[in-house]
C-alpha angles and dihedrals in degrees: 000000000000105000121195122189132205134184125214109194094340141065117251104235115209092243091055082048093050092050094056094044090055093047094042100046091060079077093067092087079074111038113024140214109307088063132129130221142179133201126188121177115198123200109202141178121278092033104292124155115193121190113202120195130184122188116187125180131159090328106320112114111198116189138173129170126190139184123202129137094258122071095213089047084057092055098043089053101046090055092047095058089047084057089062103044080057100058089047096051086048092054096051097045085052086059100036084067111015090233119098125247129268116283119234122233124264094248093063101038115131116235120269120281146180123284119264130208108247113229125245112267102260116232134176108267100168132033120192130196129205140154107264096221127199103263130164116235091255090051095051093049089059086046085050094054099040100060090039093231123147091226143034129205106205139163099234109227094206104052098021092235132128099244123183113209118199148185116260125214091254095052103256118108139253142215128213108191121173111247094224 
């Protein structure tokens, strides 16, 4: 796996570097080889410490960032959580064609855990309908705030695209807007 690794307002010491390597490189089982991955370590305010890992393969992307006061923890965390994305993309490939997965080799096999409670298949269970109107970006944030809602569906009056704006995780707010 080709592992690239970035720094945001700190430096990324080897050890930390080591560590990762170690922890990410127990993915390869999965993934092989000819993967790509990216690792970004923020140092923030307050103590925080947010590891940031990428995974892409032939078109998968695999991502899971974490926040603990620890660097490693992150880490730790962050992998873990890969680790589970996997075995749910795994479970629903093994459905999709009634034939299991391939096996990995037993090079790369990860050591032995506990067993994990596999989550209920999602479906739809509700489907709404509303008129998508013309808004500006400012006029969508107030809609936004005023039902309450985490994210808003709105025909943006300036580009002529269906946007959706959204609530980040640190409270500012985000904009999808189709590229065509």
């Amino acid at each position: 796996m080709n592992i690239k690794y970035y720094g945001r307002f700190m430096d990324v010491t080897e050890s930390l570097q080591d560590y990762a390597d170690k922890k990410i490189k127990k993915l390869d089982w999965f993934f092989g080889p000819d993967a790509d991955a990216q690792v970004k370590f923020t140092l923030e305010r307050a103590g925080k410490n947010i590891a940031e890992i990428t995974i892409t393969h032939r078109g998968m992307l695999f991502r899971a960032e974490e926040t603990t006061n620890d660097m490693y923890a992150s880490v730790d965390k962050a992998v873990d959580k890969l680790q589970g994305q996997i075995r749910r993309h795994r479970t629903k490939l093994d459905k999709k064609f009634r034939s299991p997965a391939p096996l990995p080799t037993e090079a790369f096999l990860p050591p032995e855990e506990p067993a994990v409670e596999e989550e209920p298949e999602r479906k739809v269970v509700k489907v709404k309908r509303f008129q998508v109107k013309p808004m500006s970006v400012d006029d969508a944030i107030m809609q936004l705030e005023q039902l309450g809602h985490s994210f808003y569906l709105f025909d943006n009056a300036d580009t002529g695209k269906v946007c959706v704006l959204y609530v980040r995780k640190d409270g500012d707010y985000g904009l999808l807007e189709p590229e065509n």
